[in-house]
C-alpha positions as CSV (number, residue, x, y, z in Angstrom):
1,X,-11.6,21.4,35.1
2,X,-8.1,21.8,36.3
3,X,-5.9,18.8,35.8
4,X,-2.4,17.6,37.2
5,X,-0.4,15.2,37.2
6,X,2.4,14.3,39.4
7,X,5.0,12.0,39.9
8,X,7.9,11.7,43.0
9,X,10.2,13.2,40.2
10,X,8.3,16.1,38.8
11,X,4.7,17.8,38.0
12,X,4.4,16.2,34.2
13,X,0.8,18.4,33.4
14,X,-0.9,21.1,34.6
15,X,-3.6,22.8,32.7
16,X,-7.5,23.1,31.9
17,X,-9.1,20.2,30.7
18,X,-12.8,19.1,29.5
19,X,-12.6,15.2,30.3
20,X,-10.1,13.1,31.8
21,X,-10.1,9.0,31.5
22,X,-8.1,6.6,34.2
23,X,-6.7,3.5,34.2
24,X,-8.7,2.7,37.5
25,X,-7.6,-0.8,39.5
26,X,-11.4,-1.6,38.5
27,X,-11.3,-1.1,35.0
28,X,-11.0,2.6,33.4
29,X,-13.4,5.3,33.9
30,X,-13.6,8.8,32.7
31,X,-14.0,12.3,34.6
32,X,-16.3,15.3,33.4
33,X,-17.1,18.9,34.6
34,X,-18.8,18.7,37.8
35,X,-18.0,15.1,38.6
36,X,-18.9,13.9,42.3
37,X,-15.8,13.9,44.6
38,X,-13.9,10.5,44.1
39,X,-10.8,9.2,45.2
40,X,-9.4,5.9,43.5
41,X,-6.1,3.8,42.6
42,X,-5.3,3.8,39.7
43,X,-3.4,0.7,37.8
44,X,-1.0,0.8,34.4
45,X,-2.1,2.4,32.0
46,X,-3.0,5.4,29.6
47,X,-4.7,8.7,31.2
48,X,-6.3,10.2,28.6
49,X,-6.5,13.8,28.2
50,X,-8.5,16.3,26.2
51,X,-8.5,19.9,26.2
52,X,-9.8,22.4,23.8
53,X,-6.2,22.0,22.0
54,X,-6.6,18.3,21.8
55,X,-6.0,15.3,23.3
56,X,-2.8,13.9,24.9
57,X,-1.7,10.4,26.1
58,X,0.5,9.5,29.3
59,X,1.2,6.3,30.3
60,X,1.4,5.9,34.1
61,X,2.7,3.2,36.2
62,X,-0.3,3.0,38.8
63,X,-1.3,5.7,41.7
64,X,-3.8,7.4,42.9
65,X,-6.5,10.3,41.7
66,X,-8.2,12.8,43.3
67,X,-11.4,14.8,42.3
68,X,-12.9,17.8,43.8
69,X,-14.5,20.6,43.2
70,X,-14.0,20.2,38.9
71,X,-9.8,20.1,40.0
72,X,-8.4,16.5,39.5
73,X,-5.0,15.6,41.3
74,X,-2.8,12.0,40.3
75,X,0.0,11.1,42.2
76,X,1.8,8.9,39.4
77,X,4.1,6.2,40.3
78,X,5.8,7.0,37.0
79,X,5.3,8.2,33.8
80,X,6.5,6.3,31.4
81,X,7.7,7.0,27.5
């Protein structure tokens, strides 16, 4: 799946990953290959990321995700340090 992340400031990933888990308003969820399309808000938290290099942590301050077609789109608030 193709994975990115955005904020107002910047584009803070782009790149290939194998799952994907959201801080959803609703409590979190995750997001595998072929995934049904889905569009949520998304509350603070920590996205978690992992890739065939690993797995990386970014800590948003709320937004929105998109999923289509195995490519997932969040519009960040922020992404915080």
């Amino acid at each position: 799946m193709h994975l990115e992340i955005i904020t107002p400031d910047k584009k803070v990933f782009e790149g290939e990953v194998t799952s994907a888990v959201f801080p959803g308003v609703n409590g979190a969820f995750e997001v595998l290959n072929n995934h049904a399309p889905l569009i949520s808000t998304l509350d603070f938290g920590p996205v978690r990321v992992t890739s065939a290099s690993g797995t990386q942590f970014f800590n948003i301050d709320g937004g929105v995700v998109e999923v289509l077609d195995n490519k997932i789109v969040v519009l960040a608030e922020a992404v915080l340090s």
